[in-house]
C-alpha positions in Angstrom: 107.2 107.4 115.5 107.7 104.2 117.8 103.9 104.0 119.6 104.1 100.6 119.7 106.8 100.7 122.1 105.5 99.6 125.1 101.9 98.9 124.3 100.5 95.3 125.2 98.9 93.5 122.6 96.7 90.3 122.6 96.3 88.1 119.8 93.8 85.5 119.6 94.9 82.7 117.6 98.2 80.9 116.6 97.9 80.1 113.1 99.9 81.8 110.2 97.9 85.1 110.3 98.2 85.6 113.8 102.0 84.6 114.4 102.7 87.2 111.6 100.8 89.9 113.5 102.5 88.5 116.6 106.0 88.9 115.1 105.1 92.9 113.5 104.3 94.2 116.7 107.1 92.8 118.8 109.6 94.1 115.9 108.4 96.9 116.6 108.8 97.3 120.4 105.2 95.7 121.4 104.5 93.5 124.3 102.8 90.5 122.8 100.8 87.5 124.4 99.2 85.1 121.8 96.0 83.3 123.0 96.0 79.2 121.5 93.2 77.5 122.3 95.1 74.1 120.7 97.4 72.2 122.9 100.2 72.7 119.8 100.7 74.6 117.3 100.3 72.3 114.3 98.1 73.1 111.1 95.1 71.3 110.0 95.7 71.1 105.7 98.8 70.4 104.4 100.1 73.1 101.4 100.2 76.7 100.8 101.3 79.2 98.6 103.0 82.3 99.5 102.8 84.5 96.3 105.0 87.8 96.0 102.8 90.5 98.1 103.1 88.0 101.1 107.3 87.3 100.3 107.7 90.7 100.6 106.2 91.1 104.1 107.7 87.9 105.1 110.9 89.3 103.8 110.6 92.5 105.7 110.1 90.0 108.8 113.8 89.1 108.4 112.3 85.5 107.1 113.4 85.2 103.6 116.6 82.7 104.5 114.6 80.3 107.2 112.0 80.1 104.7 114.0 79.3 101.8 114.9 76.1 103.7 111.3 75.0 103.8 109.8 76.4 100.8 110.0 75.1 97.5 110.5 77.5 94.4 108.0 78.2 91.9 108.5 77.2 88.1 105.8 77.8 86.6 101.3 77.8 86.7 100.1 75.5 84.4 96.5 74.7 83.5 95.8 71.7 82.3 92.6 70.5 80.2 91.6 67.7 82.6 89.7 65.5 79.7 92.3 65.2 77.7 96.0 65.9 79.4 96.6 68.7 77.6 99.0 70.9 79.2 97.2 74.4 77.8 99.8 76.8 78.6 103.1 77.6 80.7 103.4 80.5 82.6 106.7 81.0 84.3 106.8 82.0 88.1 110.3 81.3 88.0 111.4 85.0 87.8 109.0 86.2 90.1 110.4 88.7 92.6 110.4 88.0 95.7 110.5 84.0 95.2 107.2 82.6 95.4 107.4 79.3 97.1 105.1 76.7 98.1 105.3 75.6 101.6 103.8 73.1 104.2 101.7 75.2 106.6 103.7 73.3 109.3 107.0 74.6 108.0 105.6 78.4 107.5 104.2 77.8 110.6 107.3 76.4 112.3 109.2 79.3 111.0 107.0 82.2 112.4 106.9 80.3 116.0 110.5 80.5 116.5 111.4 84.0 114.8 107.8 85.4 117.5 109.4 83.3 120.2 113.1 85.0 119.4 111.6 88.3 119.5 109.9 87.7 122.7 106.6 87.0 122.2 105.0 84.8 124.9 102.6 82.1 123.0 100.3 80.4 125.6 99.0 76.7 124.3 96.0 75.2 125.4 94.0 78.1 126.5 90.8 79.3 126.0 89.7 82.7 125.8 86.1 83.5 127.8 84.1 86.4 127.5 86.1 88.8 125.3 84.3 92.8 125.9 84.0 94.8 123.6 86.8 97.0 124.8 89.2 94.3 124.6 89.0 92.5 127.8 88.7 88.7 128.4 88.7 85.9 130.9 91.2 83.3 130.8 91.9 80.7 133.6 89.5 82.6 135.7 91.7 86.3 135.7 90.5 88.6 133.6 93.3 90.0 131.3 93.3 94.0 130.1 95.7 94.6 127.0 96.3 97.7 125.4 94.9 95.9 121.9 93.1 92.9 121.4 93.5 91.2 117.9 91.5 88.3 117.1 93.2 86.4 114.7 90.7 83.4 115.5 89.5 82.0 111.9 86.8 81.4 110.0 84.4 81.0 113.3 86.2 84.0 115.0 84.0 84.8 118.1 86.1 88.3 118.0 83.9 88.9 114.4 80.9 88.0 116.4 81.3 90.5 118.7 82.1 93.3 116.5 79.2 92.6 113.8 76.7 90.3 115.0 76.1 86.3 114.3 77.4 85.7 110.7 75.1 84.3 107.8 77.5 82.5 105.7 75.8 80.8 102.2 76.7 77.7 100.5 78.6 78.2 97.2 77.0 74.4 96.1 81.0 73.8 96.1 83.0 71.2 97.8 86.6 70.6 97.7 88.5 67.8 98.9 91.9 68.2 100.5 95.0 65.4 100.2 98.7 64.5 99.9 100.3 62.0 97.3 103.8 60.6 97.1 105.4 62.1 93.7 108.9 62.2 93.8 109.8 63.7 91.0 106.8 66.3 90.7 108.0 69.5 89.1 108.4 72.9 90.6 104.7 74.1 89.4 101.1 74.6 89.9 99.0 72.7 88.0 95.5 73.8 87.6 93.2 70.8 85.9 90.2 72.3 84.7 86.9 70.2 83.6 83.0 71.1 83.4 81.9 71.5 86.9 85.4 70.4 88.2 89.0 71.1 88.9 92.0 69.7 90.9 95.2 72.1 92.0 97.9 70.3 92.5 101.5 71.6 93.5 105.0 70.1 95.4 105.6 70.3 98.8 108.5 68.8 100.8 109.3 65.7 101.0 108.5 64.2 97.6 104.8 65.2 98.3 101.9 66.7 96.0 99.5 68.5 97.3 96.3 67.9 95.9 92.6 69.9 96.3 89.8 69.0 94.0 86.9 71.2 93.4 83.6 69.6 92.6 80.1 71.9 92.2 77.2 69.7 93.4 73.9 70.4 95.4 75.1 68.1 98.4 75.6 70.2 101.1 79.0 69.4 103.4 80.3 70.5 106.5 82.6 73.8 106.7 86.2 73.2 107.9 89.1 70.9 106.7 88.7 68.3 108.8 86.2 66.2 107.8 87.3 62.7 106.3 86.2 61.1 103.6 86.5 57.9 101.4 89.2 58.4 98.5 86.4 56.3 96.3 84.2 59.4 96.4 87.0 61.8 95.3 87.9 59.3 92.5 84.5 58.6 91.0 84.0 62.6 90.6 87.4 62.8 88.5 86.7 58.7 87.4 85.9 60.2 83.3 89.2 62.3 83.4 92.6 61.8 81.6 95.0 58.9 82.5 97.0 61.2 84.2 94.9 62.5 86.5 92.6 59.8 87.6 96.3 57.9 88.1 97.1 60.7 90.4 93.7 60.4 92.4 94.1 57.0 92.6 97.3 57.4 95.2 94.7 59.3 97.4 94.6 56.7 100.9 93.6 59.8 103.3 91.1 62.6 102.5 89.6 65.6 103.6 86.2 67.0 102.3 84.8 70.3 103.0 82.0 72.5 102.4 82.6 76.1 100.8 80.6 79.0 102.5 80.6 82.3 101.5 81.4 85.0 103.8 80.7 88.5 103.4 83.8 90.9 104.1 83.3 92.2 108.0 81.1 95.6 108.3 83.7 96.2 111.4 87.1 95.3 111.4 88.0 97.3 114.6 86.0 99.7 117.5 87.2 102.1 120.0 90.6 101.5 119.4 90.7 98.5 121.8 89.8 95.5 119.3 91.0 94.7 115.4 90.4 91.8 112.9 92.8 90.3 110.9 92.6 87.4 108.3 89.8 85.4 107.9 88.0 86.6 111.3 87.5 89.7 109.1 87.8 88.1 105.6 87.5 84.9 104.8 88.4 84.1 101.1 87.8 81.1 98.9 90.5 79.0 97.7 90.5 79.9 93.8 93.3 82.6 94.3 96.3 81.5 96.8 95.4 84.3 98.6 93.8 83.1 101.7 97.2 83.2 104.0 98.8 85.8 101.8 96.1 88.6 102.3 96.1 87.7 106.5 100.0 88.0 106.0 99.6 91.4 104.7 97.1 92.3 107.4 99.2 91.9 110.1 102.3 94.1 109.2 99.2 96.6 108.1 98.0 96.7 111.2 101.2 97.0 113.1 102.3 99.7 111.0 99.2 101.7 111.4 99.5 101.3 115.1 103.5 102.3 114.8 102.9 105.2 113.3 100.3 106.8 115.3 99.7 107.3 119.1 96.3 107.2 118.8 94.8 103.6 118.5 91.6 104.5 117.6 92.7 106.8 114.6 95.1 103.7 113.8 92.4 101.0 113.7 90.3 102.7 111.4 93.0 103.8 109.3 93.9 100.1 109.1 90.1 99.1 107.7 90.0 102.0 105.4 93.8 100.7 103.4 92.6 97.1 103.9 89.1 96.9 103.0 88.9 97.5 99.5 91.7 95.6 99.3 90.6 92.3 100.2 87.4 92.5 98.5 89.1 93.2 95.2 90.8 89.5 95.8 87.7 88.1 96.6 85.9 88.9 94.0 89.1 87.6 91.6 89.1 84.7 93.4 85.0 84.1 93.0 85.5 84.9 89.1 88.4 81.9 89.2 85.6 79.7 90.8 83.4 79.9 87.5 86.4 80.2 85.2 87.5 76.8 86.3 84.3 75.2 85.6 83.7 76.2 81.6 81.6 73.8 79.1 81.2 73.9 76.4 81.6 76.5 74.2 82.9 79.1 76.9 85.7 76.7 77.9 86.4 76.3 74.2 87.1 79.6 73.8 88.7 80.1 76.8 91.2 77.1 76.6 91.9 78.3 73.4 92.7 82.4 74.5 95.2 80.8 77.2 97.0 79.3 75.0 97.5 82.0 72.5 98.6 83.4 75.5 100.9 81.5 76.4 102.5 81.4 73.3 102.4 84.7 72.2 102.6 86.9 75.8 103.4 84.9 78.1 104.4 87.6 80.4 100.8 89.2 80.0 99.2 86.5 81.9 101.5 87.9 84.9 101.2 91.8 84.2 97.4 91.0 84.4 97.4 90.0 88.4 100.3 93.0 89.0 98.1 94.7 91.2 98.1 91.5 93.6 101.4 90.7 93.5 103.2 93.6 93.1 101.5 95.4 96.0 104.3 96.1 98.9 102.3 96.6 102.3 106.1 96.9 104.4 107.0 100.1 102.2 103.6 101.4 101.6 102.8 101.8 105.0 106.5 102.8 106.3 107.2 99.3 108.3 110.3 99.9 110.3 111.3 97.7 113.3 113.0 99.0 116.0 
């Protein structure tokens, strides 16, 4: 079945999430407007990794040779004991299938504008949406606009998930995480993951001869939610200052920072109603940074939801079959990514023990440390739900 054929979808928001679903529902015979409240479509943050479940939709996108130009191949994840140096173990990504890449989210975002723009999607810039209903509706410029589906795709603050659940109440994890690039030319193809009591910096290449650097500090200070809050490199640096050579050599590049607060959100009650309105990303979902999953579980939302819409003429029945695949999904990640959070942060005699599993680990099974997140990368959302453009 082609349902989507002829339907007119809305999507509010341009970022990665919401180009993606932009791009599904055009290949598959949608008429698709996407809502940008920026004047243009540039990303606040600097690197992302795409990990194999989000290749895989990406690939089924027809994306896989633009983004190989951008995107830089994974070697290997490496945690690192940040007081000493000490590489613990290797893990090799290299023969991970599809590639997993890291990006700039201006590349990956570069990309999905032209292939939505190729397909015919219509992205409007500099517009803001006013007085979204509940059955899809919305104001903008003064007309009101009546699309078959309305998709908010709007973020973290999504006033799409305030309309379908209520205000949020989002809690402070008593985390904050700063956000920078440094020059390294010659920075190898991996993840580094520098782990320290209370502390941790992830570091990884991006084009360019850049490193992209975000440090995780727990402290009682709260700090504002978003990424683009500056701060003074000196504050980044004292926090690491007690570190190995190597890494407080690192920090010390650091001229231009970001700091930002990290909330908890609760998984949305209601990702969709009446078959007029759906959630993707973090509108419905928003996930903490200790998993690379943020942009990969958004990616694999939106072909999700196209798919479920494809395959049925019935909206309504599609919507809430989307939720139901979706759901318990993304809070299995979560949670994963909320158990990274602590595991990070050992001292003592946990991270003793710890430190000391990974590397037997690494020596002995290095593969097991892979098979063990198989049911996050390995998941295929295109062939599970029967993706097929027209």
């Amino acid at each position: 079945m082609q349902a989507n054929v002829g339907r007119r979808v809305a999507i509010i928001g341009a970022g990665i999430g919401g180009l993606t679903t932009a791009l599904a529902f055009a290949q598959t015979g949608a008429d698709v407007t996407v809502y940008e409240q920026a004047a243009a479509l540039t990303e606040v943050g600097a690197g992302l990794q795409i990990t194999p479940n989000g290749a895989r939709v990406l690939n089924a996108l027809g994306l896989d040779d633009a983004l190989a130009r951008v995107g830089i191949t994974a070697d290997a994840a490496c945690p690192m004991d940040a007081v000493t140096g000490r590489q613990i173990a290797r893990f090799d990504l290299s023969t991970q299938s599809p590639t997993y890449r890291f990006y700039h989210r201006a590349d990956l975002l570069g990309v999905l504008e032209a292939a939505c723009r190729a397909a015919g999607v219509t992205i409007l810039l500099n517009t803001r949406i006013a007085s979204i209903t509940s059955d899809g509706r919305f104001m903008v410029d003064g007309a009101m606009v009546a699309p078959t589906l309305t998709i908010g795709a709007d973020g973290l603050h999504s006033q799409m998930r305030a309309l379908l659940n209520g205000p949020g109440r989002p809690f402070f994890t008593g985390q904050v995480a700063w956000r920078a690039l440094v020059k390294r030319e010659d920075a190898e193809a991996r993840a580094q993951i520098w782990m320290a009591p209370d502390r941790h910096v992830v570091t990884y290449p991006l084009r360019d001869g850049m490193l992209n650097v975000v440090a995780v500090q727990e402290r009682t200070d709260w700090a504002d939610e978003g990424w683009q809050h500056a701060d003074d490199p000196a504050n980044l640096q004292a926090v690491f200052a007690d570190m190995a050579p190597d890494l407080r050599a690192l920090l010390a590049d650091v001229t231009d920072v970001c700091l930002w607060g990290l909330f908890r959100h609760p998984v949305a009650g209601r990702w969709q109603q009446d078959g007029a309105v759906a959630l993707i990303g973090d509108a419905a979902h928003p996930t903490l940074p200790f998993l690379a999953q943020g942009a990969n579980l958004a990616i694999e939302d939106a072909i999700t939801l196209a798919a479920c819409c494809q395959h049925d003429a019935s909206l309504e029945r599609a919507l809430k079959g989307y939720q139901a695949h979706r759901q318990p999904r993304v809070t299995d990640a979560i949670n994963a990514a909320n158990a990274n959070a602590r595991n990070y942060h050992l001292d003592g005699i946990p991270r003793r023990v710890a430190h000391a599993g990974l590397g037997v680990l690494g020596r002995v099974a290095p593969n097991a440390f892979l098979k063990r997140l198989g049911w996050l990368y390995d998941y295929d959302a295109p062939k599970l739900h029967h993706f097929t453009p027209v």
